[in-house]
PDB file of N, CA, C and O in Angstrom:
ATOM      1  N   UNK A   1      81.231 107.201  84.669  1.00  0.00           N
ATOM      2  CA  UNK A   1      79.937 107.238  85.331  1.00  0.00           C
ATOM      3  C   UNK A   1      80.155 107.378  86.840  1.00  0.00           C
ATOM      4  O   UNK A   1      80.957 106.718  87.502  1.00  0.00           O
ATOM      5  N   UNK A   2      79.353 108.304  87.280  1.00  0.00           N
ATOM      6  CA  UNK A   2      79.976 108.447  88.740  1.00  0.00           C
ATOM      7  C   UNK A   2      79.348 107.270  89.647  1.00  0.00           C
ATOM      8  O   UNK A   2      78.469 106.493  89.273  1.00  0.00           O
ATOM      9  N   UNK A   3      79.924 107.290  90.819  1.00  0.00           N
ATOM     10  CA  UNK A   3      79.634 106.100  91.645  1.00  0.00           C
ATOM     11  C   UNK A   3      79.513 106.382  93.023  1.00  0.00           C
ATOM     12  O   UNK A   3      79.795 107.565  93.216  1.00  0.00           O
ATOM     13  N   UNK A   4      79.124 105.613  94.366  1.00  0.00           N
ATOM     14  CA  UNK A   4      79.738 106.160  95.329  1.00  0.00           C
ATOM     15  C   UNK A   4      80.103 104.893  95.979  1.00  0.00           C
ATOM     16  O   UNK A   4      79.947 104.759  97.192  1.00  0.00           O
ATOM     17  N   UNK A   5      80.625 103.867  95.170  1.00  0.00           N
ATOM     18  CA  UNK A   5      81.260 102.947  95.609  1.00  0.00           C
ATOM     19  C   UNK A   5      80.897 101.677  96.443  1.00  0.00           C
ATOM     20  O   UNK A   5      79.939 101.940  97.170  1.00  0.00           O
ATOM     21  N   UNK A   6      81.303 100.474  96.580  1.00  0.00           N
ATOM     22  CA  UNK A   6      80.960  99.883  98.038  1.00  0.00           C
ATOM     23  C   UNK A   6      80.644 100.085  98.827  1.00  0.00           C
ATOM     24  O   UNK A   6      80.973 101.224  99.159  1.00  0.00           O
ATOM     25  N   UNK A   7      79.736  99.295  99.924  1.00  0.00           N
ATOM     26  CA  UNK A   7      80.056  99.990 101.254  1.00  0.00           C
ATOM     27  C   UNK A   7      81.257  99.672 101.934  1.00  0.00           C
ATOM     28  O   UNK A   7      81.512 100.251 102.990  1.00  0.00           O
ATOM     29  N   UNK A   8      81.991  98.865 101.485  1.00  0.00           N
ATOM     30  CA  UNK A   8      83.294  98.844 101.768  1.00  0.00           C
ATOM     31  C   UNK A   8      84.135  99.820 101.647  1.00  0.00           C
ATOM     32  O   UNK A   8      84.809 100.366 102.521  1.00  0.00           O
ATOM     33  N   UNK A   9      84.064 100.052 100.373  1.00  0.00           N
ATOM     34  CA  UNK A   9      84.584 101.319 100.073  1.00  0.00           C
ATOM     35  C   UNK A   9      84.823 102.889 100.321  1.00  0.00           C
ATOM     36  O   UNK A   9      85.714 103.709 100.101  1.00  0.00           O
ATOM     37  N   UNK A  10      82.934 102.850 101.173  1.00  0.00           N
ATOM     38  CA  UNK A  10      82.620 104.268 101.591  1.00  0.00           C
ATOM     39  C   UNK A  10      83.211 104.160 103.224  1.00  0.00           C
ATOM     40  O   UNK A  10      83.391 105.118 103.975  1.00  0.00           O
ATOM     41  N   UNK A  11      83.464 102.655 103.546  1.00  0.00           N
ATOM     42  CA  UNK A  11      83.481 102.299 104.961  1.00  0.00           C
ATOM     43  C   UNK A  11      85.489 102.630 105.095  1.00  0.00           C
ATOM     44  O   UNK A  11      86.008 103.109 106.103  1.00  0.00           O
ATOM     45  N   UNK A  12      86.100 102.310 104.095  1.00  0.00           N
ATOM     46  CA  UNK A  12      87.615 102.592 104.230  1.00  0.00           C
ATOM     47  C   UNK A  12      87.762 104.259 104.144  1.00  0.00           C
ATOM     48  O   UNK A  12      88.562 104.938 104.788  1.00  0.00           O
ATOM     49  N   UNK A  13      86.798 104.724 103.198  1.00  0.00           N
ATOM     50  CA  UNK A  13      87.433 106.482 103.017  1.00  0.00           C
ATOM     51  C   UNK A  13      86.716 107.209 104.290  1.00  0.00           C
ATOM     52  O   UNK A  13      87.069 108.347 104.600  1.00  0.00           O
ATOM     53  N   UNK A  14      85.656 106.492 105.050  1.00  0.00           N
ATOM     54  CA  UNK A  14      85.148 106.887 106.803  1.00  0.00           C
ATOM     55  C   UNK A  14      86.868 106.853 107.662  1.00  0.00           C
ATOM     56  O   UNK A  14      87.336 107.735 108.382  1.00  0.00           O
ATOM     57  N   UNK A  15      87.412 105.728 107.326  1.00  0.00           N
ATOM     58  CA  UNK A  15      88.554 105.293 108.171  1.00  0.00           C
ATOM     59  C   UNK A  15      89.647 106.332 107.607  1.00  0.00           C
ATOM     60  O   UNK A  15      90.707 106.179 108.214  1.00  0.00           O
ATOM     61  N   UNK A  16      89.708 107.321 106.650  1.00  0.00           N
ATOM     62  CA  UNK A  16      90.666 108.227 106.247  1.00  0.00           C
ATOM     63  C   UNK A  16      90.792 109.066 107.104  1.00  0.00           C
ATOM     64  O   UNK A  16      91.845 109.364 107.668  1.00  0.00           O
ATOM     65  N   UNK A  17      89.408 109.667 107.335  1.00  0.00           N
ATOM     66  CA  UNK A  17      89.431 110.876 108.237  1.00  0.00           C
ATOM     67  C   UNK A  17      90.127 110.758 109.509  1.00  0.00           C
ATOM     68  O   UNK A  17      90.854 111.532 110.131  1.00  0.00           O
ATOM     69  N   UNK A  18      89.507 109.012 109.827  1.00  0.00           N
ATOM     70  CA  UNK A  18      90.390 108.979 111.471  1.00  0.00           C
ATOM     71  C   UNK A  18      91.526 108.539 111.723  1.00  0.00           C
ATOM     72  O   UNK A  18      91.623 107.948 112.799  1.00  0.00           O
ATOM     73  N   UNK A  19      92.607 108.639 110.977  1.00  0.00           N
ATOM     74  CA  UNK A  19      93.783 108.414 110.938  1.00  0.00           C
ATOM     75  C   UNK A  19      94.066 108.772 112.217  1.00  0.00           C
ATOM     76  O   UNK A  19      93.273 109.580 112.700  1.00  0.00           O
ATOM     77  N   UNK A  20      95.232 108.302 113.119  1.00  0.00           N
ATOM     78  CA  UNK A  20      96.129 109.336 113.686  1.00  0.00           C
ATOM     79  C   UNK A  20      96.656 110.255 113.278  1.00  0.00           C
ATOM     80  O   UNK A  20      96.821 111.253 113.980  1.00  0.00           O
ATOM     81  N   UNK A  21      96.925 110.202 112.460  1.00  0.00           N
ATOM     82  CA  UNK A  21      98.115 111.221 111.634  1.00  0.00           C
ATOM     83  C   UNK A  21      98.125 110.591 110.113  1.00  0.00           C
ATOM     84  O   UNK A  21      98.082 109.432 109.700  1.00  0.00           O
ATOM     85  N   UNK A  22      98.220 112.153 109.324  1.00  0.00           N
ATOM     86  CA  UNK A  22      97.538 111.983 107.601  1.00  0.00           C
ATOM     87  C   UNK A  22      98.903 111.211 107.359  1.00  0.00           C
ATOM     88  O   UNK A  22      99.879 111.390 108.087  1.00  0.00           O
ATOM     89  N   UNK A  23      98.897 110.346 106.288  1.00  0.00           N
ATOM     90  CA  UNK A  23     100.033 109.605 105.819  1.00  0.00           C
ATOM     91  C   UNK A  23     101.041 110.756 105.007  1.00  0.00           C
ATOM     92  O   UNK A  23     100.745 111.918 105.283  1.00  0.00           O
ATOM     93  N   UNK A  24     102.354 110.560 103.910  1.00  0.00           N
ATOM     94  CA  UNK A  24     102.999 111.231 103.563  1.00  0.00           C
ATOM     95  C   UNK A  24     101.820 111.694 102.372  1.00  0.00           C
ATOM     96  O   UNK A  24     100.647 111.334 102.281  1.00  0.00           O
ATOM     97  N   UNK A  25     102.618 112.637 101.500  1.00  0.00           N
ATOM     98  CA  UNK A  25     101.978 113.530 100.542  1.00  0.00           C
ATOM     99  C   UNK A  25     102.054 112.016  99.179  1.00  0.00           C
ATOM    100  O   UNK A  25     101.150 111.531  98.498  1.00  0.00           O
ATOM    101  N   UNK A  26     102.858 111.833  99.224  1.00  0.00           N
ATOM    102  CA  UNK A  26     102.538 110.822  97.594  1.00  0.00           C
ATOM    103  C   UNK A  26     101.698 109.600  97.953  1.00  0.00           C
ATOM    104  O   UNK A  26     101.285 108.940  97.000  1.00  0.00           O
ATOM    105  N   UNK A  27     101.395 109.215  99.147  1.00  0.00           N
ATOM    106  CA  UNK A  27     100.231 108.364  99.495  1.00  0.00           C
ATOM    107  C   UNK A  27      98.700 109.107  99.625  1.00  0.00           C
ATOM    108  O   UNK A  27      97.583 108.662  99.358  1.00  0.00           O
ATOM    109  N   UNK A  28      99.034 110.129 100.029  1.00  0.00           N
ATOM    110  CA  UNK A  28      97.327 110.773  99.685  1.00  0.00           C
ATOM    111  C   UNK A  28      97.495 110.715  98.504  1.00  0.00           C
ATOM    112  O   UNK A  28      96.661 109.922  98.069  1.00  0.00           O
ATOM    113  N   UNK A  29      98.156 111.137  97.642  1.00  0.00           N
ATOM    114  CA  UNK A  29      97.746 111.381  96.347  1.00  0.00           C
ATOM    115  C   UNK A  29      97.217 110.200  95.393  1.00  0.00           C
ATOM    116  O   UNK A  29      96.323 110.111  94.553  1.00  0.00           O
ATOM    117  N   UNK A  30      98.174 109.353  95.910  1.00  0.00           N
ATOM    118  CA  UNK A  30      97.199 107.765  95.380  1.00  0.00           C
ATOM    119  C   UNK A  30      96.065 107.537  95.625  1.00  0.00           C
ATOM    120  O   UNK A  30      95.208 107.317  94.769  1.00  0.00           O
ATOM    121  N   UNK A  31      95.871 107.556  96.936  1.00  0.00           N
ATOM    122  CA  UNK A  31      94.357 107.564  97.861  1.00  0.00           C
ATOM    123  C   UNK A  31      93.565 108.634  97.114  1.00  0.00           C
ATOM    124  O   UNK A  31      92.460 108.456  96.601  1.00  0.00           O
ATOM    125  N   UNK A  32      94.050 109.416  97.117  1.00  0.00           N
ATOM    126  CA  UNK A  32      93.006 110.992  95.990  1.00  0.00           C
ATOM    127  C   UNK A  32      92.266 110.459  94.759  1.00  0.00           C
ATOM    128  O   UNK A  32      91.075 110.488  94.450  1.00  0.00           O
ATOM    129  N   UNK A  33      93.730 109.792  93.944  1.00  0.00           N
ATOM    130  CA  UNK A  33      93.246 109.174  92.827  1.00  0.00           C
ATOM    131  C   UNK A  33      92.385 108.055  92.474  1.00  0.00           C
ATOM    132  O   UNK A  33      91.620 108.081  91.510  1.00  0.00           O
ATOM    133  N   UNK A  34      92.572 106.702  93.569  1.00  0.00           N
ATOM    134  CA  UNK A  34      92.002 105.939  93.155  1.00  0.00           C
ATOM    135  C   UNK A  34      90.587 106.354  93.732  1.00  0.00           C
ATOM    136  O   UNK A  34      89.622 105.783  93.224  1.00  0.00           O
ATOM    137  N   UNK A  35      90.302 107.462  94.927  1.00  0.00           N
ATOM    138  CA  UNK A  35      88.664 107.777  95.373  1.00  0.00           C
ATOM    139  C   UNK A  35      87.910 108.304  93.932  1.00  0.00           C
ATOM    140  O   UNK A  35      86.829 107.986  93.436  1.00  0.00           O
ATOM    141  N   UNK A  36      89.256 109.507  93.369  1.00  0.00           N
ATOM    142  CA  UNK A  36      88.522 109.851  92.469  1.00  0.00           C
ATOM    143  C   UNK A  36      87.481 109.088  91.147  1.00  0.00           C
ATOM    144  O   UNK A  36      86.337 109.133  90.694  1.00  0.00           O
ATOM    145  N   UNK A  37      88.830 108.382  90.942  1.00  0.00           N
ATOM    146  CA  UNK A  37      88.671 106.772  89.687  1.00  0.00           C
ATOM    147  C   UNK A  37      87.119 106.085  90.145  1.00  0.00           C
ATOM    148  O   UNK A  37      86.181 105.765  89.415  1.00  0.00           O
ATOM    149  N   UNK A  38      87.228 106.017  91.339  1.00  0.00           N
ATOM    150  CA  UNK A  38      85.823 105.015  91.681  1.00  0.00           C
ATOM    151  C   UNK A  38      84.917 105.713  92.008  1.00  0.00           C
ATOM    152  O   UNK A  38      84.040 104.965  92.439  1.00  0.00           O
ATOM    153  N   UNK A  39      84.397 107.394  92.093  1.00  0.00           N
ATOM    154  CA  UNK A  39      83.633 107.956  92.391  1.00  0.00           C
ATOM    155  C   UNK A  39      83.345 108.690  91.146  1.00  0.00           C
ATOM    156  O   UNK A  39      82.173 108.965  90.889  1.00  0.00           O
ATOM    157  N   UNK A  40      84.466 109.095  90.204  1.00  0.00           N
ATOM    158  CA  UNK A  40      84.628 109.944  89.124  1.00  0.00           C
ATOM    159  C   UNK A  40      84.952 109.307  88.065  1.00  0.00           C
ATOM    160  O   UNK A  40      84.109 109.573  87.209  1.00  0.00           O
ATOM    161  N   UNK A  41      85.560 108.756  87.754  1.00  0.00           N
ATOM    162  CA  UNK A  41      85.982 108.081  86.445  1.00  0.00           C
ATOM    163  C   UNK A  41      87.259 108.526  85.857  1.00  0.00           C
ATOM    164  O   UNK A  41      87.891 109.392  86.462  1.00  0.00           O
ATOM    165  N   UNK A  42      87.693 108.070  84.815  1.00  0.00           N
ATOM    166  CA  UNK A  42      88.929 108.901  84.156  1.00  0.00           C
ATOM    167  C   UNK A  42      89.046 110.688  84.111  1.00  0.00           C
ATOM    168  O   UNK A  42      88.202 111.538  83.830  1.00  0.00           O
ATOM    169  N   UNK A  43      90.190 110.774  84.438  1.00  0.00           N
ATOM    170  CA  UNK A  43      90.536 112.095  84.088  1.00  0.00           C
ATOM    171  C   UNK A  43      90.408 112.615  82.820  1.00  0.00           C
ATOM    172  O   UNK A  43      90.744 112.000  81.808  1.00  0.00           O
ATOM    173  N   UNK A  44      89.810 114.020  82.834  1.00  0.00           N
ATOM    174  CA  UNK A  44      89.423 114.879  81.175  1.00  0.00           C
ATOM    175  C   UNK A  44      90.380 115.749  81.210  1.00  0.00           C
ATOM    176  O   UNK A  44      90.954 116.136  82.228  1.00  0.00           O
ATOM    177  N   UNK A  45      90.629 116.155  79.876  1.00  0.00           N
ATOM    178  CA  UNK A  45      92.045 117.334  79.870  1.00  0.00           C
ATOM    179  C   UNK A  45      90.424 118.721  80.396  1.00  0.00           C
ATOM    180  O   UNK A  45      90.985 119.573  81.085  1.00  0.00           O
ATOM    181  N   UNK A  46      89.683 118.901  80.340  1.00  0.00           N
ATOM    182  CA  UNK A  46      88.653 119.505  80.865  1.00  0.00           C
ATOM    183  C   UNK A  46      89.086 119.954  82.761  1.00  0.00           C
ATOM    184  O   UNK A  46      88.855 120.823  83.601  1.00  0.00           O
ATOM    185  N   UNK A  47      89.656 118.969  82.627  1.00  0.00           N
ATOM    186  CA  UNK A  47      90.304 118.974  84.696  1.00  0.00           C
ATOM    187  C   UNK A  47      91.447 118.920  84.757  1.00  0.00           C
ATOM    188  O   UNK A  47      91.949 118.284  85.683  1.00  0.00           O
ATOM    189  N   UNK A  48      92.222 119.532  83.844  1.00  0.00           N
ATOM    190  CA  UNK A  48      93.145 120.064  83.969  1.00  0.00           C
ATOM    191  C   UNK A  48      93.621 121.619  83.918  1.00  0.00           C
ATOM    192  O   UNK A  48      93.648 122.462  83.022  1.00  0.00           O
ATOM    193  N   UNK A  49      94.211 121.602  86.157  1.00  0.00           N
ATOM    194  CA  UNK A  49      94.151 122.956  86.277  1.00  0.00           C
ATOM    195  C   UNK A  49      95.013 123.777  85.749  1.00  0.00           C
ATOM    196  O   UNK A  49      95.590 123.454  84.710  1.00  0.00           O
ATOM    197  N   UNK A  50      95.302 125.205  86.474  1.00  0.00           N
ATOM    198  CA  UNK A  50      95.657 126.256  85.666  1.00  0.00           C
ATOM    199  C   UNK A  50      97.480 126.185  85.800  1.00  0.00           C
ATOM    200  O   UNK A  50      97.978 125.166  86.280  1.00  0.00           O
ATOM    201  N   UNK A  51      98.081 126.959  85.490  1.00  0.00           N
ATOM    202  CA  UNK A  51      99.561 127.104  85.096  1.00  0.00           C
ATOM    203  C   UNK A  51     100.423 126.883  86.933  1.00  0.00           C
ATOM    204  O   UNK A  51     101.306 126.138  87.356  1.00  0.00           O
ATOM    205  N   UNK A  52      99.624 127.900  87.513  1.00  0.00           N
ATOM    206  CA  UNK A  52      99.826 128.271  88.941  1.00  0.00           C
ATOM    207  C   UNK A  52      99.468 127.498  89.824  1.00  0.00           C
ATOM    208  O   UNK A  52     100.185 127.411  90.820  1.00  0.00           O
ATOM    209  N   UNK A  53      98.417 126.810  89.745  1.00  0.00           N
ATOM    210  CA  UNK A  53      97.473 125.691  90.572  1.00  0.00           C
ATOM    211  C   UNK A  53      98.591 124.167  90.705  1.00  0.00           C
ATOM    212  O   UNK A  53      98.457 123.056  90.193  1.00  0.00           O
ATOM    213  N   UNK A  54      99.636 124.701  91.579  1.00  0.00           N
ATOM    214  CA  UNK A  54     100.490 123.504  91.608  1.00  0.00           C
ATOM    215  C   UNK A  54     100.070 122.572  92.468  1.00  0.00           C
ATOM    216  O   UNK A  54     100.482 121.449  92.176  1.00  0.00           O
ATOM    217  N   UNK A  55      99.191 122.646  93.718  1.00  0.00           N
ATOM    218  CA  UNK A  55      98.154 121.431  94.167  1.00  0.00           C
ATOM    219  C   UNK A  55      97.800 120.770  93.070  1.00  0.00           C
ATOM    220  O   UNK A  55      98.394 119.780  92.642  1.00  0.00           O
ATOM    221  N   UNK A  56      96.362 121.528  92.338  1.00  0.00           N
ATOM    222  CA  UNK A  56      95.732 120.631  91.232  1.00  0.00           C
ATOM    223  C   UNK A  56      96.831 120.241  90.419  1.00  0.00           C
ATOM    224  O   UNK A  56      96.405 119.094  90.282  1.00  0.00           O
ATOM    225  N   UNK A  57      97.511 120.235  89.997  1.00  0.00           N
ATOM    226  CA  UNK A  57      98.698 119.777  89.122  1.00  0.00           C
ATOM    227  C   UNK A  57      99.308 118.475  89.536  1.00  0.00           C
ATOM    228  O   UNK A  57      99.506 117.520  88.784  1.00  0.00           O
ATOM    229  N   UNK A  58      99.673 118.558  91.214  1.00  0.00           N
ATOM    230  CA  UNK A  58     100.041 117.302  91.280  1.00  0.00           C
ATOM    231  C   UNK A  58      98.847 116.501  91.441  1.00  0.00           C
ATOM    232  O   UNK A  58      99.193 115.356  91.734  1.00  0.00           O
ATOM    233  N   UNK A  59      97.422 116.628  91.365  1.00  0.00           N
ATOM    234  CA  UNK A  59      96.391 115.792  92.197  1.00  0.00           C
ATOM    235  C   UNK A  59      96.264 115.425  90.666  1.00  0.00           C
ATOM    236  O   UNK A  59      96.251 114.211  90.462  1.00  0.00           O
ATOM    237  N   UNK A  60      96.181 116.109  89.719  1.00  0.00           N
ATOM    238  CA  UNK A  60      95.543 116.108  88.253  1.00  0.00           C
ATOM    239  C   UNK A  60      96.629 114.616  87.574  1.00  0.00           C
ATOM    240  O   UNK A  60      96.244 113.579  87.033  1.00  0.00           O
ATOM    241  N   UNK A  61      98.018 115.080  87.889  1.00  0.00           N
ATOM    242  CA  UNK A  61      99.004 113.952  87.592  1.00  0.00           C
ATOM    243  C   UNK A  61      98.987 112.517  87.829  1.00  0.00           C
ATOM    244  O   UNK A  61      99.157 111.561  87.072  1.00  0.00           O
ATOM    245  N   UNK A  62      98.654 112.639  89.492  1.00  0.00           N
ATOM    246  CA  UNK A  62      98.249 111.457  89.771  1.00  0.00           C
ATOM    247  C   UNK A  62      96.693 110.777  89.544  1.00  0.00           C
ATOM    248  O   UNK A  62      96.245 109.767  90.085  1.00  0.00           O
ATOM    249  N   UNK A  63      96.283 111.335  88.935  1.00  0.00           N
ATOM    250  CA  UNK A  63      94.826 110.983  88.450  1.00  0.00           C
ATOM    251  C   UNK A  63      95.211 110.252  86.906  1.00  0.00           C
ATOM    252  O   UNK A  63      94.758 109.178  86.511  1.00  0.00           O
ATOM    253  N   UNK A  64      96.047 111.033  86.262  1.00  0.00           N
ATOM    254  CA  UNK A  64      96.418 110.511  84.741  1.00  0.00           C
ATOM    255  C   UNK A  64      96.967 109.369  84.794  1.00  0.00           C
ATOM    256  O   UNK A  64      96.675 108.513  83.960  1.00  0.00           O
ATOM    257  N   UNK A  65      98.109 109.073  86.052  1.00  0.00           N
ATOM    258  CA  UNK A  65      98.791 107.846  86.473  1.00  0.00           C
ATOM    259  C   UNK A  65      97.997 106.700  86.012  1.00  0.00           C
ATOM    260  O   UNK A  65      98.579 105.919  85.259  1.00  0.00           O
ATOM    261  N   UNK A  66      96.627 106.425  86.362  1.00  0.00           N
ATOM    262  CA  UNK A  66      95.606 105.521  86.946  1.00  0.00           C
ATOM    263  C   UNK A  66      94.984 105.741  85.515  1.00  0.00           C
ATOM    264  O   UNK A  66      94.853 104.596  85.081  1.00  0.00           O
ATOM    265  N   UNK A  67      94.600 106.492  84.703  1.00  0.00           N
ATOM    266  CA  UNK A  67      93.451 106.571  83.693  1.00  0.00           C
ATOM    267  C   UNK A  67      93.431 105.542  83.198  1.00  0.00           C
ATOM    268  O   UNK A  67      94.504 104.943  83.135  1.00  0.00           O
ATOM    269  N   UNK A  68      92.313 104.957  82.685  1.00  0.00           N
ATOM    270  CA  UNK A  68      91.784 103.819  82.545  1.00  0.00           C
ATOM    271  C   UNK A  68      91.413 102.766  82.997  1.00  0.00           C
ATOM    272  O   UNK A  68      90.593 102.025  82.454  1.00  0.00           O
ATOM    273  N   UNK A  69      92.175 102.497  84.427  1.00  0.00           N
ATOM    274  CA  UNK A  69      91.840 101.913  85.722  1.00  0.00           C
ATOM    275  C   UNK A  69      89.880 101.544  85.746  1.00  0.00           C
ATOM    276  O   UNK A  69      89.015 102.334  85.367  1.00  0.00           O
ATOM    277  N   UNK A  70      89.644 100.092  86.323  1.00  0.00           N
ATOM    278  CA  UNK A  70      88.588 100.122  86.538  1.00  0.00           C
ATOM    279  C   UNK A  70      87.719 100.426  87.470  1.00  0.00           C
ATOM    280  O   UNK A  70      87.847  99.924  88.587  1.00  0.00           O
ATOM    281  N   UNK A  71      86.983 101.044  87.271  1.00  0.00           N
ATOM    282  CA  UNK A  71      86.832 101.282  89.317  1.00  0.00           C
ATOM    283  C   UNK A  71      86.718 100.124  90.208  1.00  0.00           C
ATOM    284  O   UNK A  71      87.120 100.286  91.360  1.00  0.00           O
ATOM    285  N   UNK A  72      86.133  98.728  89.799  1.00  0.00           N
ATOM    286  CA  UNK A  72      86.644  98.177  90.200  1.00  0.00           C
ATOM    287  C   UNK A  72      87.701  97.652  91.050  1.00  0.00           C
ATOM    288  O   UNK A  72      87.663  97.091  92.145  1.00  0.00           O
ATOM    289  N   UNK A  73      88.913  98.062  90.061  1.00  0.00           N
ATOM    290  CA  UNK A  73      90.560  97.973  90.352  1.00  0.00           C
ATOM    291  C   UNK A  73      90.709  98.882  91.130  1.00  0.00           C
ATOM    292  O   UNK A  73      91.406  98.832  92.143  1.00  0.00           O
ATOM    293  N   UNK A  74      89.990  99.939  90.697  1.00  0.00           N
ATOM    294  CA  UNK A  74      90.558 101.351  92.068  1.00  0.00           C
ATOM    295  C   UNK A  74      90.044 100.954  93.074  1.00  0.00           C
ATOM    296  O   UNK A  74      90.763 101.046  94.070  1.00  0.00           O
ATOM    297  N   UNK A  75      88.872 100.458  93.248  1.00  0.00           N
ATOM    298  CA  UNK A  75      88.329 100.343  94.940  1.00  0.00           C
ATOM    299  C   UNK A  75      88.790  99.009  95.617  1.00  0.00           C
ATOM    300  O   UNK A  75      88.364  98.680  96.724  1.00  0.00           O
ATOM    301  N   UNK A  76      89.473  98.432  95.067  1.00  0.00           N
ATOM    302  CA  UNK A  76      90.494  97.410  95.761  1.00  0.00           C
ATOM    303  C   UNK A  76      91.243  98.010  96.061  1.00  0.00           C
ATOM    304  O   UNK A  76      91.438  98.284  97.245  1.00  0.00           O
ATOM    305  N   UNK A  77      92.151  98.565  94.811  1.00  0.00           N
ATOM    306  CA  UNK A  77      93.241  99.096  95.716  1.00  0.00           C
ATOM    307  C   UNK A  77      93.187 100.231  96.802  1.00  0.00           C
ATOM    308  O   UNK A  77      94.077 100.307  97.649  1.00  0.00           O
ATOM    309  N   UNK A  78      92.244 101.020  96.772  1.00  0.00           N
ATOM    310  CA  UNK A  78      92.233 101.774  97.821  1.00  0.00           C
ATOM    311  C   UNK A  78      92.072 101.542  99.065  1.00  0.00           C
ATOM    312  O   UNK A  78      92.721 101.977 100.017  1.00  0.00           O
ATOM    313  N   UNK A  79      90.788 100.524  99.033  1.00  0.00           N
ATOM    314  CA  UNK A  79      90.389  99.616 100.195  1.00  0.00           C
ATOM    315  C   UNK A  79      91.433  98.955 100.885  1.00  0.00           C
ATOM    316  O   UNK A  79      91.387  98.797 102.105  1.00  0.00           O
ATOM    317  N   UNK A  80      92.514  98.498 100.076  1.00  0.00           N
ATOM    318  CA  UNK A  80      94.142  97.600 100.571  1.00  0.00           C
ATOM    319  C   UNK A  80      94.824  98.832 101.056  1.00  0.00           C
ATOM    320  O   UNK A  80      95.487  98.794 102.093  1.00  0.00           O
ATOM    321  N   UNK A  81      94.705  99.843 100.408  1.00  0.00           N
ATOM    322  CA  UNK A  81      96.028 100.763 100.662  1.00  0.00           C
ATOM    323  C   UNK A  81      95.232 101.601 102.332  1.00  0.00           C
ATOM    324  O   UNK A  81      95.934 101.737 103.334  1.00  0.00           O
ATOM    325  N   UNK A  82      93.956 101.990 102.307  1.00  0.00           N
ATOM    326  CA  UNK A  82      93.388 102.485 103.718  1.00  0.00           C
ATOM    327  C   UNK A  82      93.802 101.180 104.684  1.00  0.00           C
ATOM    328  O   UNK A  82      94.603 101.444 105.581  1.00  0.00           O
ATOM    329  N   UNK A  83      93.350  99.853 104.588  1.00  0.00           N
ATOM    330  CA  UNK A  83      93.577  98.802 105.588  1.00  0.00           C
ATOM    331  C   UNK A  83      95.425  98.853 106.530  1.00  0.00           C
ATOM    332  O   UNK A  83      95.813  98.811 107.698  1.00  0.00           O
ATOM    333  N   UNK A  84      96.052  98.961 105.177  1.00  0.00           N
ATOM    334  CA  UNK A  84      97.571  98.997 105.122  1.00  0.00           C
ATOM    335  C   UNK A  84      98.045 100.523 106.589  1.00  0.00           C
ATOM    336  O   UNK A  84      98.776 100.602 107.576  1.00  0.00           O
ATOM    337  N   UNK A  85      97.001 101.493 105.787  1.00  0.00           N
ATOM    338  CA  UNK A  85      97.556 102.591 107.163  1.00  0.00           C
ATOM    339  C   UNK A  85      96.704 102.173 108.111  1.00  0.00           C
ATOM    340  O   UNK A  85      96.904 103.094 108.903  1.00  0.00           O
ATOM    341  N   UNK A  86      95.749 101.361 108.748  1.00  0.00           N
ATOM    342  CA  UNK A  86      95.534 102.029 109.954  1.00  0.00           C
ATOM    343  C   UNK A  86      96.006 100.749 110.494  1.00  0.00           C
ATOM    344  O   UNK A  86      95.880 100.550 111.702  1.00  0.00           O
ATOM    345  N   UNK A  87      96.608  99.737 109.633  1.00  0.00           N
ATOM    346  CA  UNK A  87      97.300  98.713 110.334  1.00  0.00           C
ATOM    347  C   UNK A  87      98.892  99.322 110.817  1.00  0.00           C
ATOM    348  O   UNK A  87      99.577  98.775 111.681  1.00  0.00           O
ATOM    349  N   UNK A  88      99.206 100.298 110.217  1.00  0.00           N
ATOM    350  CA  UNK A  88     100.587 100.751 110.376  1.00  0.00           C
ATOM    351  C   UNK A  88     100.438 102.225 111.175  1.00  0.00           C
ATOM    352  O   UNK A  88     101.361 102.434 111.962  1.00  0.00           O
ATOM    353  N   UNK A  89      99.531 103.155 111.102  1.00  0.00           N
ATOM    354  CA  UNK A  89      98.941 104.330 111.538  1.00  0.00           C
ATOM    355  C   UNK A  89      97.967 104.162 113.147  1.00  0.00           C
ATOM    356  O   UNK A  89      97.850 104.667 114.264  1.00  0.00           O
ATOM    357  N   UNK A  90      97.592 103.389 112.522  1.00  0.00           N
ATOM    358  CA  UNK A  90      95.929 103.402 113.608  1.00  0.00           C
ATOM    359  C   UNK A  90      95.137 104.002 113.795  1.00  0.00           C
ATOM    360  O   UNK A  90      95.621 105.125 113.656  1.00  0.00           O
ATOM    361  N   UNK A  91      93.799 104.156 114.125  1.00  0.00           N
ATOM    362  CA  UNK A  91      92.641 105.488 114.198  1.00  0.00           C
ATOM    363  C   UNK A  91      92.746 105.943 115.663  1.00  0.00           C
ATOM    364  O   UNK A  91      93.326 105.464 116.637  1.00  0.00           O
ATOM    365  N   UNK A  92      92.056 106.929 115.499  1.00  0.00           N
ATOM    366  CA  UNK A  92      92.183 107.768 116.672  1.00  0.00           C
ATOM    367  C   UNK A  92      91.132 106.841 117.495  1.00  0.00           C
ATOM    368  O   UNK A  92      90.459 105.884 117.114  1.00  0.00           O
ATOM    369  N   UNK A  93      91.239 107.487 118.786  1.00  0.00           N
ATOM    370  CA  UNK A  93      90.480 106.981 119.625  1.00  0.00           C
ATOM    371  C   UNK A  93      88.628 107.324 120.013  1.00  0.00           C
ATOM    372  O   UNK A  93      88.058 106.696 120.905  1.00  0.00           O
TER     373      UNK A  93
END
């Protein structure tokens, strides 16, 4: 069921954009997943992209990682894992 989360929640993925600088590639992809989980729900083989689509492939992977996850559980952890970078990152000015 889709969602659009806490306002906590909508208030940490505000704090994504203003990173200093985007974190590494396998931390977005967590961050990808658990937004998705709490906005989207489990992954469908329906969203799973094409042969060539090696972006969607890894975003699709790390979405399967998490399936079944509650959103709940996802919007904690995301909420911990955004707090975590801009305590280590910081936002822009």
């Amino acid at each position: 069921m889709p969602s659009e989360g806490s306002a906590e929640f909508q208030a940490a993925a505000a704090k994504i954009q203003q990173l200093q600088k985007m974190p590494d590639t396998e931390t977005l992809k967590e961050i990808y997943a658990l937004f998705k989980q709490v906005t989207v729900g489990d992954v469908t083989p329906a969203d799973k992209p094409g042969f060539t689509d090696f972006q969607g492939k890894a975003k699709y992977a790390a979405r399967e990682k998490i399936k079944g996850m509650s959103a709940e559980e996802a919007e904690q952890k995301y909420i911990a894992i955004v707090d975590r970078l801009v305590a280590e990152i910081g936002l822009k000015a």
